[in-house]
N, C-alpha and C positions, 0 to 999 in steps of 0.2 A: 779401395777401388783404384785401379789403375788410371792414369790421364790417357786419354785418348781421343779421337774426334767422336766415337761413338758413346764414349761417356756421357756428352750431354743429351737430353731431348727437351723439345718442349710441348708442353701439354694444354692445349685449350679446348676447355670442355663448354658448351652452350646447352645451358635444360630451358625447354620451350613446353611448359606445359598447358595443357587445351583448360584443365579447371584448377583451382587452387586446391589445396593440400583439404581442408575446410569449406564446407559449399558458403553459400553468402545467407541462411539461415539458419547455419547451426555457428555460429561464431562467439567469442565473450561476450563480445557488446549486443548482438540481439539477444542472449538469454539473460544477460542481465535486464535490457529492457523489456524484455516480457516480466519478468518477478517483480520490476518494478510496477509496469500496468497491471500485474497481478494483485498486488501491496495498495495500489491507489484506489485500484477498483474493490476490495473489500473495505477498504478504509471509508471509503462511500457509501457503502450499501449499511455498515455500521450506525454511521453518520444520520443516514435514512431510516432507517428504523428506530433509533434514540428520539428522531423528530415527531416520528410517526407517536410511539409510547407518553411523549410529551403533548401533544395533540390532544392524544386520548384520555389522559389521566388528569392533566392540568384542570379541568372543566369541573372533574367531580373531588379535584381537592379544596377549588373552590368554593364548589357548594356545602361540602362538607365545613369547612373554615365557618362561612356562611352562618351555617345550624346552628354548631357550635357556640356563634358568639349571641345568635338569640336565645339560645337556650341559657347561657348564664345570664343574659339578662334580663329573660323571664326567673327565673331562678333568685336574682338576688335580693336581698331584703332591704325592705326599706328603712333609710336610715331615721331613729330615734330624736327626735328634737325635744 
């Protein structure tokens, strides 16, 4: 390219944009933090229902244990002197 005064320019370019490239709900960080209140919120209701099952079941493993150890001890023989 030849030197000349027309040879140089300069170039300033200004971008003024009205919304971001990405709105402010569809971003990394808010989809990561929805998966995550996705992930905490089933991890709870898991949680909940283990308690619940435990609740329900506990009472009658108890009684059953219960039976159980009357009945061997109606069961067992007396011992011989």
């Amino acid at each position: 390219m030849p030197e000349a005064d027309f040879a140089e320019a300069k170039l300033d370019i200004t971008l003024n944009a009205a919304s971001g490239i990405v709105g402010p709900d569809a971003g990394l960080w808010t989809g990561l933090k929805r998966r995550l209140g996705a992930s905490v919120r089933g991890l709870a209701y898991s949680v909940e229902l283990v308690t619940i099952e435990v609740c329900l079941a506990l009472p009658w493993l108890v009684l059953g244990w219960l039976g159980w150890k009357m009945v061997r001890r109606i069961r067992r023989k007396p011992a011989v002197v």
